[in-house]
N, C-alpha and C positions, 0 to 999 in steps of 0.2 A: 386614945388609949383603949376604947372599947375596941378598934380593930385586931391589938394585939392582944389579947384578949381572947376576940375569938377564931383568930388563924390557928395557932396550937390542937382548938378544939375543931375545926375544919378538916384539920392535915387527919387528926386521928378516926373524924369519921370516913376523909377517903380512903385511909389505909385499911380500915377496918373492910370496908365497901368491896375494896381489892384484891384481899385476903379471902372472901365471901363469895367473892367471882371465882377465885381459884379452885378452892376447894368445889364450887360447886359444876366447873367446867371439869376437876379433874373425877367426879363422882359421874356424869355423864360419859364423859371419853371410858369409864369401867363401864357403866351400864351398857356402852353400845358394843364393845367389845365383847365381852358377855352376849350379848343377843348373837352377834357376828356366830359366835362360837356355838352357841347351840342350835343357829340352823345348818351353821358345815357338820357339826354332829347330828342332827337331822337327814340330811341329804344322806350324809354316806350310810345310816342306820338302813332307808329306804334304798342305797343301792344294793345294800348285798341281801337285803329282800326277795331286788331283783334278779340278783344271781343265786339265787335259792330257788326263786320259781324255775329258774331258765336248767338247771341243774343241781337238782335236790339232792342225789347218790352223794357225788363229791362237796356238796355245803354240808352235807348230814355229820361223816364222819370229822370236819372241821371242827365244826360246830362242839359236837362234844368234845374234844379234846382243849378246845382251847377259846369258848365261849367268852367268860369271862374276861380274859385277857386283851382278847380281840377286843370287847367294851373297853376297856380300860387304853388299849392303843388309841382305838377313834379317837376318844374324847382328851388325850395329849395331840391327838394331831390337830381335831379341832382347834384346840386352846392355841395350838404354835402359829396356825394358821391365822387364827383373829387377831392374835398377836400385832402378824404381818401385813395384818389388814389387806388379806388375799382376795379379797370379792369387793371389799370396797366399802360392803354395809355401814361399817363403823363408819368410816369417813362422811359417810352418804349421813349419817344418822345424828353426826355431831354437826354438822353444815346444815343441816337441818332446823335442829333442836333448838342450836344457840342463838 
């Protein structure tokens, strides 16, 4: 009788257990995504750096016109990018983690 008894209370701590894994594999797969995304918003911050050093006249008047925006493109393409898990990192990071 004590078996039955405590299979009920077994079953709900594996559920619970697995529920616990979930959530917390699906909190890392965002963390790593996330990272993913802000160093392809990194990278291309620092490319057009270097297309500002290599030709400052034509980044100049860009820039003022449409500074902002341009921020605001990168970091959707960032985001689309890690999304697709374009470089890998995330992948690389939940293989890791877990």
């Amino acid at each position: 009788m004590s078996i039955a008894i405590q299979m009920p209370a077994a079953i709900e701590q594996s559920k619970a257990r697995v529920a616990e894994v979930s959530v917390n594999d699906k909190k890392l797969e965002q963390a790593a995504v996330q990272f993913e995304s802000l160093l392809i918003a990194q990278l291309q911050s620092e490319m057009r750096k270097s297309i500002r050093s290599i030709n400052p006249e034509s980044s100049e008047t860009r820039e003022r016109m449409g500074g902002e925006l341009m921020d605001y493109m990168d970091k959707q393409l960032a985001d689309q990018m890690a999304e697709q898990r374009a470089f890998g990192v995330a992948d690389y990071l939940i293989k890791t983690l877990s």
